[in-house]
N, C-alpha and C positions, 0 to 999 in steps of 0.2 A: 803401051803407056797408060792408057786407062784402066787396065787391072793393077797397076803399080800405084797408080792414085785413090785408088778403091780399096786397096789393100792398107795403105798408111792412113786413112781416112778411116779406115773399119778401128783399126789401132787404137788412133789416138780419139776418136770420138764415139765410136759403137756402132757406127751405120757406114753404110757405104754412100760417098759423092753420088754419085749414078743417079742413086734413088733418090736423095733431098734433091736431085737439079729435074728430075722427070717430076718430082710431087712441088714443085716449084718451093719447096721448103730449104730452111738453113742446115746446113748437117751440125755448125758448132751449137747452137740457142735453139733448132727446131724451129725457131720462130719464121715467117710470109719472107721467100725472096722474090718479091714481084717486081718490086720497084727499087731501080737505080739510078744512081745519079747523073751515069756518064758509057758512052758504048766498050771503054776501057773496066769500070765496074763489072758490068754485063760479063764482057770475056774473063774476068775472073773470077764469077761467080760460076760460069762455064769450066773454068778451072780447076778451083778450090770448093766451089758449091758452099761459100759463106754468103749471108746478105750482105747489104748495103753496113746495116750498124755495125755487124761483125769485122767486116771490110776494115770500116774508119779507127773500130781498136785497133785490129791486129797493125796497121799501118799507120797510126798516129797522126790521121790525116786532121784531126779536130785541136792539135799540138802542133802551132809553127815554133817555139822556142825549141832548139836545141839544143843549149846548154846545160 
């Protein structure tokens, strides 16, 4: 499973997950994932190896209207 997430992440971003989660970096911005908001963050940074700010776009958690 982790070459299959390293493999779509090399794809659509240029680097492999693995490496921005060991350099504690973002794979989509590059930019510091050190700090999160919550242990659910955390594991999907573990995941997807996006930060925190990356996170709240790709999830539109800073958007409670859904219409």
């Amino acid at each position: 499973m982790i070459a299959a997430l390293d493999k779509v992440s090399v794809a659509m971003f240029g680097k492999s997950r693995s490496s921005a989660i060991i350099a504690q970096t973002c794979v989509t911005c590059e930019g510091p994932a050190e700090r999160f908001r919550d242990q659910l963050s955390v594991k999907e940074h573990k995941i997807s190896g996006m930060c925190q700010v990356c996170q709240d776009e790709v999830f539109n958690l800073d958007s409670e209207d859904d219409s």
